[in-house]
Backbone bond lengths (Angstrom), bond angles and torsions (degrees), N, CA, C in turn:
res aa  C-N    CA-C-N  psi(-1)  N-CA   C-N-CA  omega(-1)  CA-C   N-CA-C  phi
1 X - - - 1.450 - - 1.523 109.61 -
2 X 1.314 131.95 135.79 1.673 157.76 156.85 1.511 92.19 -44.28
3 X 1.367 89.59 137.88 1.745 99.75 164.15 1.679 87.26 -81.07
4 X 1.514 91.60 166.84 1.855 117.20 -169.02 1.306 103.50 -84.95
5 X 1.280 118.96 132.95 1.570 124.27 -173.57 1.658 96.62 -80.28
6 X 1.466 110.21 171.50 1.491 112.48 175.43 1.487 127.79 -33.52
7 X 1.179 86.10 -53.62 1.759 102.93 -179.07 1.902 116.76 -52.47
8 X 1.421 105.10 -51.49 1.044 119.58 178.65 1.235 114.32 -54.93
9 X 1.516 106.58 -41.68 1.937 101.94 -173.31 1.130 109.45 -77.84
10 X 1.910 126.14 -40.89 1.191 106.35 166.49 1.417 122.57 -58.53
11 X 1.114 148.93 -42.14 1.436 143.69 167.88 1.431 102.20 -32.52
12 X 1.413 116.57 -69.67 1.314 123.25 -179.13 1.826 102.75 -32.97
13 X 1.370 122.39 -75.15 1.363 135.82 -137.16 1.709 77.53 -79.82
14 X 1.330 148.67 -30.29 1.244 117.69 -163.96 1.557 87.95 -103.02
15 X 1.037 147.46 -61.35 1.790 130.48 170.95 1.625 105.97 -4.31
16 X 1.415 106.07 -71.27 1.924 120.73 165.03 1.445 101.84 -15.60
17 X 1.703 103.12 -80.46 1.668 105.93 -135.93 1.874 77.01 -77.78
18 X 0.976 151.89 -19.43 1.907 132.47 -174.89 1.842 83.42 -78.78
19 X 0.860 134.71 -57.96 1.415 132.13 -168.39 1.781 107.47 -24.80
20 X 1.341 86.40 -74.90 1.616 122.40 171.68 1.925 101.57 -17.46
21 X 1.853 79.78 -79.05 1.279 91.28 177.21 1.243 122.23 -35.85
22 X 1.344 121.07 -82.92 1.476 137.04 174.78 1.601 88.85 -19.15
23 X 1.241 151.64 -84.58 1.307 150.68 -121.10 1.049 94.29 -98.53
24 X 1.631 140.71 -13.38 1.810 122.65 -179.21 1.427 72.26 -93.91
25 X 1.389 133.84 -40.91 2.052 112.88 -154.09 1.958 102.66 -60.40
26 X 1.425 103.58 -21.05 1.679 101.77 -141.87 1.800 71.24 -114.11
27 X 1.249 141.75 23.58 1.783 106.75 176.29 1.487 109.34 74.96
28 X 0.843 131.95 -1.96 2.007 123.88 176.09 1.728 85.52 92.13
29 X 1.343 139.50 13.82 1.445 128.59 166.14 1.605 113.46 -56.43
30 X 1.444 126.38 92.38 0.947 129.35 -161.89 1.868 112.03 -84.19
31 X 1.061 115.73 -21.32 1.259 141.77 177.74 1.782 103.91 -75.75
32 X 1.322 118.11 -30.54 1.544 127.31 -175.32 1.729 98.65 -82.19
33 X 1.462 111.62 -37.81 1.975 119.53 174.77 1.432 114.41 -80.53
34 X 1.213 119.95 10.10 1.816 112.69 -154.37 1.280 81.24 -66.32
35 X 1.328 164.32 -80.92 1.442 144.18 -164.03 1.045 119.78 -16.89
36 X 1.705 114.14 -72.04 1.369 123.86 -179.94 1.715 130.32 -55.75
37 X 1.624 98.96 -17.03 1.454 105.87 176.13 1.070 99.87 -106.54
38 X 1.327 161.95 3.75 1.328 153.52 147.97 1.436 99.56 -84.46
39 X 1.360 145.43 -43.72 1.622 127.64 150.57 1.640 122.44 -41.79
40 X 0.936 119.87 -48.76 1.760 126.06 142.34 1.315 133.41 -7.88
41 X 1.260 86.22 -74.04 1.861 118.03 -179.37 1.623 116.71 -71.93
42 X 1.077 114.37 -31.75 1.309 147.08 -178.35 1.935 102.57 -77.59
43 X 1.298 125.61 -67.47 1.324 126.49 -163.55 1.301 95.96 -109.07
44 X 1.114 150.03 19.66 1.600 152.98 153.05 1.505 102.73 -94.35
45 X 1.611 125.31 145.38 1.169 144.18 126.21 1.746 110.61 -18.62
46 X 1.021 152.03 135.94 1.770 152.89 164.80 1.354 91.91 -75.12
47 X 1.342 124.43 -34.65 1.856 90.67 172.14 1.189 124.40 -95.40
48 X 1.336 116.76 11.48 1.509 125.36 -175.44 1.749 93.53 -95.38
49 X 1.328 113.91 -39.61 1.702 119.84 -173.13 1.877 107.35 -67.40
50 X 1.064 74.86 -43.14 1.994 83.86 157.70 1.372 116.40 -46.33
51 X 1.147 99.48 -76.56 1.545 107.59 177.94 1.232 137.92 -70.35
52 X 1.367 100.87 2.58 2.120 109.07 178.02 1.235 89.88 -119.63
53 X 1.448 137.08 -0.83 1.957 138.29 160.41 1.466 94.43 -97.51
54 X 0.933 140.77 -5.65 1.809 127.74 152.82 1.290 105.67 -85.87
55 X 1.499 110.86 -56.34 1.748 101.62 -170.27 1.407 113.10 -70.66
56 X 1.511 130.28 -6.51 1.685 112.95 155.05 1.038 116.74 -64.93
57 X 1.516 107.84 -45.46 1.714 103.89 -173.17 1.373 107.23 -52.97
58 X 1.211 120.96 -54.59 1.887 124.25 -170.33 1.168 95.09 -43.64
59 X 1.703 132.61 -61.22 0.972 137.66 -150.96 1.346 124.67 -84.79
60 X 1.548 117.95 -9.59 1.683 132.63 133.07 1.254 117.67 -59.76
61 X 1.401 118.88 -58.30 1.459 107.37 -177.91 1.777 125.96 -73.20
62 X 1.544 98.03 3.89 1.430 98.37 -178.02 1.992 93.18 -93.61
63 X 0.750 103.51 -46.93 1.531 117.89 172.66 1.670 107.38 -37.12
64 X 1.046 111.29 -67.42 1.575 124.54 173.56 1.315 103.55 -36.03
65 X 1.232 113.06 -57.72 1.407 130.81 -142.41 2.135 95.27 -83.42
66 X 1.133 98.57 -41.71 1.762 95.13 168.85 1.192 113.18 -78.65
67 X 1.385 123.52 -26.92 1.516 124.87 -179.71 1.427 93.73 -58.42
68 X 1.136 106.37 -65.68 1.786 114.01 -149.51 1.402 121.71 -82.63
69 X 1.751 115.30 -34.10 1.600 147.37 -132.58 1.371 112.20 28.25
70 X 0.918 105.85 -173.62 1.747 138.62 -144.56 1.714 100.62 -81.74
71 X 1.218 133.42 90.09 1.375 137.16 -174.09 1.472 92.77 -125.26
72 X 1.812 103.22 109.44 1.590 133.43 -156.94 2.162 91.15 -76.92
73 X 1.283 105.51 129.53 2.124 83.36 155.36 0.826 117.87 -31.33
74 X 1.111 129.90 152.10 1.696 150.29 120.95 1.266 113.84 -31.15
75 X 1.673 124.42 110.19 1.206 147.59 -171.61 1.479 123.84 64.38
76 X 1.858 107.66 29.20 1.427 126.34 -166.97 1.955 94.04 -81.98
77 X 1.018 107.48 159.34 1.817 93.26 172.11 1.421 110.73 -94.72
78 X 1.409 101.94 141.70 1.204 116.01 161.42 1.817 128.68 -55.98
79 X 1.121 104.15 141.00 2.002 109.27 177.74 0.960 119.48 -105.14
């Protein structure tokens, strides 16, 4: 497979950011976006969709993680 010419990635990257959207408006209800993630899935690369469904997660849990900070388990070991 060709890397994606201009056109393609923007298609790609805005399919993404409505995806996105859809899932902060709806709670992560992924079943409420199935349009928007099969438009996604559809105009993205599969290893690029891989990798922009890891980098939300990071980028929720980094979010969390400044909202809230870093509160270790209960009986996790210390470093």
């Amino acid at each position: 497979m060709s890397a994606p010419n201009s056109q393609e990635r923007r298609a790609c990257w805005g399919a993404r950011d409505e995806f996105w959207k859809c899932l902060d408006h709806n709670r992560d209800d992924v079943a409420a976006c199935e349009k928007y993630k099969t438009d996604f899935e559809m105009l993205c690369p599969a290893q690029w969709v891989k990798y922009f469904n890891k980098r939300r997660d990071y980028l929720k849990y980094k979010e969390k993680i400044d909202k809230e900070g870093y509160k270790p388990k209960e009986g996790a070991p210390k470093l």
